[in-house]
C-alpha positions as CSV (number, residue, x, y, z in Angstrom):
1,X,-22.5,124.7,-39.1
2,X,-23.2,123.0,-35.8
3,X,-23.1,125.6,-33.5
4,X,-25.3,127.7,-35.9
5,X,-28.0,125.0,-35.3
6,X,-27.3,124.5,-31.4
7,X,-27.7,128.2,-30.3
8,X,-30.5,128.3,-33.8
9,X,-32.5,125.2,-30.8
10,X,-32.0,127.6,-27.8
11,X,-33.3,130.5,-29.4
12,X,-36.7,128.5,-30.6
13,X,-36.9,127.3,-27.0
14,X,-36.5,131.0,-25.5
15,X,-39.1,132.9,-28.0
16,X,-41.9,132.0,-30.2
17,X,-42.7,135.1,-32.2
18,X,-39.3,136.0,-33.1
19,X,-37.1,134.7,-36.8
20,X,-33.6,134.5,-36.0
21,X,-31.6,135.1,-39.6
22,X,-28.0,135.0,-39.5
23,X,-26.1,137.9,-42.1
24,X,-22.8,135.6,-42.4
25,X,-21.3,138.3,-44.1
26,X,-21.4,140.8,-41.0
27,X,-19.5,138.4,-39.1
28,X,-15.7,138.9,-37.8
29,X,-13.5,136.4,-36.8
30,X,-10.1,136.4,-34.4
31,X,-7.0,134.3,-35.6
32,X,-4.0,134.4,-33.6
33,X,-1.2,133.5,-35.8
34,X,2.2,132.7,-34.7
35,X,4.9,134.0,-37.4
36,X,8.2,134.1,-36.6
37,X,9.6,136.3,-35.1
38,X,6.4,137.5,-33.4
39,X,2.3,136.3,-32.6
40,X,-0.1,138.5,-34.3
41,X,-3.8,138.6,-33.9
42,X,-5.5,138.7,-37.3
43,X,-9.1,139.9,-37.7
44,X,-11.0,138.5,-40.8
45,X,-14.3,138.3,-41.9
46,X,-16.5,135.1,-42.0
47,X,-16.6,135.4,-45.6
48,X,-12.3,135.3,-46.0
């Protein structure tokens, strides 16, 4: 995932004696869907 990697970069730039892990399935994830004959705002886990 590229921004995994991109903000994975910065981190190593900011600290040295720090290990960033990511826990993908702690993760949340807004989708706004448009069904008719309203917009709801769904809230789903990486992992769905």
């Amino acid at each position: 995932i590229k921004c995994v990697e991109v903000f994975k970069e910065f981190y190593q730039t900011k600290t040295k004696h720090r290990k960033l892990t990511w826990v993908y399935s702690l993760g949340t994830c807004n989708i706004n869907g448009k069904f008719e004959p309203k917009t709801m705002e769904l809230i789903v886990t990486t992992y769905q």
